[in-house]
N, C-alpha and C positions, 0 to 999 in steps of 0.2 A: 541662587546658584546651587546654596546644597540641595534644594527639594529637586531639583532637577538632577542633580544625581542620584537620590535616592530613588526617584523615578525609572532611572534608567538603572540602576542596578536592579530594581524591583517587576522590570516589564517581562523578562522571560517567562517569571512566575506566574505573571498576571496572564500571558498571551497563553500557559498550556495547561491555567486554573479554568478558561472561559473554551478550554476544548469539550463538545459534546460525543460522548461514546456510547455507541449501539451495540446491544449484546446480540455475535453470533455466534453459534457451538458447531462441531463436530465430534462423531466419536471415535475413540480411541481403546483399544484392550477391552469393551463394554460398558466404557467408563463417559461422559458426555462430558468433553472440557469444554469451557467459556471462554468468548476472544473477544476483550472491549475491541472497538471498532469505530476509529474516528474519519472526519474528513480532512484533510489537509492538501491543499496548493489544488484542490478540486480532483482529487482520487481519495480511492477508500484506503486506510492504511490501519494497524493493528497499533495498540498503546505504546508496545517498547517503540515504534518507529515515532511515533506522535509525539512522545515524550522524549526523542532525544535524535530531532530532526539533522542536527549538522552531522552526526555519525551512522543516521538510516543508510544501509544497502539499500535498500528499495527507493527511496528517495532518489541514490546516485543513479541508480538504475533508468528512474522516470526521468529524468533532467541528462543522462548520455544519451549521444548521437549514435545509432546506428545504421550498418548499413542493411536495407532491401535486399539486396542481392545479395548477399549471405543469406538472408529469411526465407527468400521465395522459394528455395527447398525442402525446409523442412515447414511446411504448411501443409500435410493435407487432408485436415478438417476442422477442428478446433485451433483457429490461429491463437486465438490470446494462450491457450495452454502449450503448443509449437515455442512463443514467443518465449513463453514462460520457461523452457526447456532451453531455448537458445540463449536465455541469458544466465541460466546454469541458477537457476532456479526449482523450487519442488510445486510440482501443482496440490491444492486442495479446494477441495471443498466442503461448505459451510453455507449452514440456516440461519438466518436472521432469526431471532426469537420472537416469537409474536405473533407475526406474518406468516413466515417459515420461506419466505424469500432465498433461492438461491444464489450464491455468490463463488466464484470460482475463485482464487486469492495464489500468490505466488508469495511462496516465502524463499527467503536466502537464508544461508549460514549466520548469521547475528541473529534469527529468529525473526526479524522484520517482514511484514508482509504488507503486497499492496494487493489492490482490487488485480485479476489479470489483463478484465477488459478496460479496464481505464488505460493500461500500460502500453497496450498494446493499442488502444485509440489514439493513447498521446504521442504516437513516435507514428503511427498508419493512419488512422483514421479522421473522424470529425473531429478531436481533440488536439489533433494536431498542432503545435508552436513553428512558427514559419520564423 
């Protein structure tokens, strides 16, 4: 019984010690800042979100229901960044290091960021949750 609680007091640690994060930057002032970048619940999300998943914006973001019809006006070109704007979010973008892979990412006010086209997949697209 105790190891089993130690267990369970000890899995949070264990479940955001065994998260892997990708370095992506943007620049800023001429300055080139670093944004670890993990995966989580199958989007891309930046480390404060990954590390402190029950109080991410962006999480609550991914997992609210919104409505289309509110959406289908402000679309008209880049939806995941529309999206990103509708949910009172800031657009950015960011290189993957390495690669140099583009990724377009929506941050809210807690600094949290998700991918914007995962966000905007998971509520419109193939990603969809029915």
């Amino acid at each position: 019984m105790t190891k089993l609680f130690l267990l369970l007091l000890l899995l949070p640690q264990l479940s955001s010690a065994s998260v892997e994060f990708e370095k992506f930057s943007y620049w800023r002032s001429g300055k080139q800042i670093q944004v670890p970048i993990a995966e989580v619940d199958n989007v891309k999300v930046n480390d404060i979100c990954a590390n402190k998943q029950n109080k991410c914006i962006a999480l609550k973001k991914l997992h609210q229901k919104s409505s289309l019809k509110k959406m289908r006006q402000a679309i008209p070109g880049n939806a995941a960044g529309s999206y990103c704007d509708f949910l009172s979010g800031t657009q950015l973008f960011m290189q993957r290091n390495g690669d140099g892979l583009k990724s377009q990412f929506c941050v809210f006010s807690d600094l949290t960021m998700v991918d914007a086209k995962d966000l905007y997949l998971r509520h419109y697209g193939e990603g969809r949750k029915k």
